[in-house]
N, C-alpha and C positions, 0 to 999 in steps of 0.2 A: 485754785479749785480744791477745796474740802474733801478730804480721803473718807468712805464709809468701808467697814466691813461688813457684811452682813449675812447673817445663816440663817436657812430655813428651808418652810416646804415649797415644789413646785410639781405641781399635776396639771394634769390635762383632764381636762371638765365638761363632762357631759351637763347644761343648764335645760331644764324646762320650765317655760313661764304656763301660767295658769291665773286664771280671774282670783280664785279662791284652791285652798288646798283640800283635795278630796276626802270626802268622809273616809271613816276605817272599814268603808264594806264592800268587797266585790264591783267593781265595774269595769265599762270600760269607756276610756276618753278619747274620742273621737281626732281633735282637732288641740296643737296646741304649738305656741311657738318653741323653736327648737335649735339649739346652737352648742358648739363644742368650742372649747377656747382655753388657753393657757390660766391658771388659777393657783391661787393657793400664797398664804402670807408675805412666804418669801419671797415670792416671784412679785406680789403684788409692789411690794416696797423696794424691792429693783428697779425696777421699772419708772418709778414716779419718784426716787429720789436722780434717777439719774437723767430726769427730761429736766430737772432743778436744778440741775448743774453740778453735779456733785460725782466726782471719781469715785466709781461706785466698785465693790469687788464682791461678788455673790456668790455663794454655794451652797447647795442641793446636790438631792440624791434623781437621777433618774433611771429609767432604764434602757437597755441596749433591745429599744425596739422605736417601732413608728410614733409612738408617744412619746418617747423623749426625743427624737429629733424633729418632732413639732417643738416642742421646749427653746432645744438650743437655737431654732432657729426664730422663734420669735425674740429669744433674748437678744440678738446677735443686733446692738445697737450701740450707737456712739454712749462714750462714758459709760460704758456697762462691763465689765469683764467678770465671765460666767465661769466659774470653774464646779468641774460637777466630779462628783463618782458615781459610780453603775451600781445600782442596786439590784441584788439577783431576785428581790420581789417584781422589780419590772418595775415601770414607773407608775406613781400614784398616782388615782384617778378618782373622781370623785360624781355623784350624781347633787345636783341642786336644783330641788323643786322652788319657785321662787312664786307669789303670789302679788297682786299688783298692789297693794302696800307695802313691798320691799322685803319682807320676808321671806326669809329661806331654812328649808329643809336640807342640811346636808347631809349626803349618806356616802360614807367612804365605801367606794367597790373594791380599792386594791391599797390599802394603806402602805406607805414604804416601812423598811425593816425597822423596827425601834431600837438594835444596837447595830450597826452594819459593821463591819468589820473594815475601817479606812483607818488612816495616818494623821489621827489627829495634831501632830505636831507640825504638821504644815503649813496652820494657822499661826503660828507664834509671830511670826514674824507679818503678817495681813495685822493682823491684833495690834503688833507694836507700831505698827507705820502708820496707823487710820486716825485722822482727827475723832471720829465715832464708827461704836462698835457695837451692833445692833444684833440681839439673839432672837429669834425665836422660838417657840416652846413645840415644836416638832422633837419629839424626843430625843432623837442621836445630839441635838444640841445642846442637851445637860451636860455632853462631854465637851465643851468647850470653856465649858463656866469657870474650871480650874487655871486652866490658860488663862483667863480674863484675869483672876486673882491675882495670881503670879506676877502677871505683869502690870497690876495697880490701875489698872486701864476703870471708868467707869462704863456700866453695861446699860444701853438700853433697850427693853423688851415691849411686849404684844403680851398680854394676858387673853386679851379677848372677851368671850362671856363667860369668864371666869366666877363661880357660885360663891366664894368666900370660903370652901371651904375643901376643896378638890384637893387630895394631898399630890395628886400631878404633879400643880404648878410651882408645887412651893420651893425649891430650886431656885427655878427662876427667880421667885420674888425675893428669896435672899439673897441672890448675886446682883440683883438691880439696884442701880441710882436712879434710873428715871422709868415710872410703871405707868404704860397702859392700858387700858380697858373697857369693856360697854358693861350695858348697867341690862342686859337684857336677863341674863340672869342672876344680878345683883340687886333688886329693888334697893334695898335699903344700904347704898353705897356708902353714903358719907364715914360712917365708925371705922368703915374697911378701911377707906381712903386718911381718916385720920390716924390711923394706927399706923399705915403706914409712913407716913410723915416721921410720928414716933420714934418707927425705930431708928430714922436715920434716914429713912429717902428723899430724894431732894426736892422731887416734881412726881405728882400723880395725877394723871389726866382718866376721867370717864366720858365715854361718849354716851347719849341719850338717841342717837338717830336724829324725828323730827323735833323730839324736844332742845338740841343742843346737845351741848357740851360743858363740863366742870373741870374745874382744876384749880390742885389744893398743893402751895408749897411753904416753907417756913413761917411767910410773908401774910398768909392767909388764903381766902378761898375767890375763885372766879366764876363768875357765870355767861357764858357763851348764847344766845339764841340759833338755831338754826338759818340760813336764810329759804325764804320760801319760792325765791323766784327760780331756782333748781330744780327740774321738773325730774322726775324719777322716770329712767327707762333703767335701768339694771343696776341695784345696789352695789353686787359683788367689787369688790378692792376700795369699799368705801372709809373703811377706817383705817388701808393702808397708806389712802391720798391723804387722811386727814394726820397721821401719824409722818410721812414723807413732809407736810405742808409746816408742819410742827416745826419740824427738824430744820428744816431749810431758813424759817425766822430766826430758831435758834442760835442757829450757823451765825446769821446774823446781828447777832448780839440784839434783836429786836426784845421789846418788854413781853412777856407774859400772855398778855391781853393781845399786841398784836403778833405771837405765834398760834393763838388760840383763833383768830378769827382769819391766819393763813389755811390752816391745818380746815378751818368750816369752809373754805373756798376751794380747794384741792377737795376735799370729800363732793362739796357740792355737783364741780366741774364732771368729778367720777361717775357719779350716779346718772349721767347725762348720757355716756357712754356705753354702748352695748361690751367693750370689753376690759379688764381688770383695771385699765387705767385709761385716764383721756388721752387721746392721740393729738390733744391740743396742746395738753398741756406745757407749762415752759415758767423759767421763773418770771419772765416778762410778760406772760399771760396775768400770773398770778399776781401779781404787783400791779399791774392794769385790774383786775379785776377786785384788787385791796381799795384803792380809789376811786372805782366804784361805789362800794357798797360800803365802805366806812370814811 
């Protein structure tokens, strides 16, 4: 079993779906579906790297209220071990308007603390022991990036809809060997994605949603289609399944091509799902469902 470490956010998510998202003027909306549920990157990529089989170790921030032991107790799952600290913001919470082409509005109601004051040396040793070691760009996880260095360990990340030019994420993206991303606010991906090849990174993956997915490493570039027989009830943890699906071909010394069309099956399966992750999911799902459809 394949050791991950993994850092990042984990809130408790107020979702509301809608046909369309409302204009910008006064109303009020009568009728709409409505669901609260565990969310957020880190959580998402817990979750669905550990239904894949993988000895997963995860940490977030939550709080010492009914929101975070909603958290711990949905994490509380085989190959999962959850290690958290108590943020005195309270645990993050998030609203997402979602419209029925997949789109979503997020609006952070309770963001967590952006430096909290924990022990980050307690990671040194999760860091040194994990086959992979997964950051993501929730802020208190720029403090871990030193630790990664230190210990020669390669990083891999979540940019997300990353603009090209956010100085945020740039942290991240120099501690990374392997970068992910949607193209939702990057139209014009490829120069990013070849730059960063450039400097030195090994793998750069963009998601497109329903167009697919790209990926560009050494070797040259990839093109992905979507599959369409995936019918969309809830996008959210969509490109953590596909990032988890990723990870898990890799684990398996599989080519390129087929971690890129694990990673469109796990995203697929997701969206299927009303929450963050498929409760189907499994590597023998996925593997079944590789032979399926390629």
């Amino acid at each position: 079993m394949k050791k991950i470490f993994n850092i990042g956010g984990a809130s408790y998510n107020s979702i509301i779906n809608l046909d369309e998202f409302p204009e910008p003027i006064p109303k009020t909306i009568h009728h709409c579906e409505f669901k609260e549920t565990v969310g957020n990157t880190g959580a998402g990529k817990a979750i669905t790297l550990s239904k894949l089989g993988f000895d997963v170790t995860f940490h977030s921030m939550i709080g010492i209220d009914i929101y975070g032991k909603k958290i711990m107790e949905y994490l509380d799952r085989p190959n999962l071990n959850f290690i958290k600290d108590f943020d005195p913001n309270g645990t993050e919470r998030h609203l997402n308007l979602m419209n029925k082409k997949g789109e979503r509005i997020s609006i952070f109601m309770n963001p967590m603390s952006d430096n909290p004051e924990i022990d980050y040396t307690i990671f040194d040793e999760y860091i040194k022991s994990s086959d992979f070691v997964v950051v993501n760009i929730s802020n208190y996880c720029r403090n871990v990036l030193p630790i990664c260095k230190a210990n020669r360990v390669e990083v891999w990340t979540d940019l997300h809809d990353y603009d090209g030019k956010s100085n945020y994420h740039q942290d991240f993206i120099d501690a990374s060997n392997y970068v992910f991303l949607s193209s939702d606010h990057l139209k014009n991906y490829k120069p990013f994605m070849e730059s960063m090849i450039q400097q030195g990174k090994k793998l750069v993956v963009c998601t497109h949603g329903k167009q697919g997915a790209s990926a560009l490493t050494r070797e040259g570039w990839l093109e992905i289609p979507a599959i369409t027989e995936y019918k969309i009830n809830d996008t959210n943890g969509a490109g953590d399944a596909f990032f988890s699906g990723f990870v898990y071909g890799f684990s398996k010394e599989y080519s390129i091509e087929k971690c890129m069309q694990l990673g469109t099956i796990a995203g697929g399966l997701c969206i299927q799902s009303e929450l963050i992750a498929s409760e189907e999911l499994s590597d023998e799902l996925l593997e079944n469902e590789y032979l399926k459809h390629y």
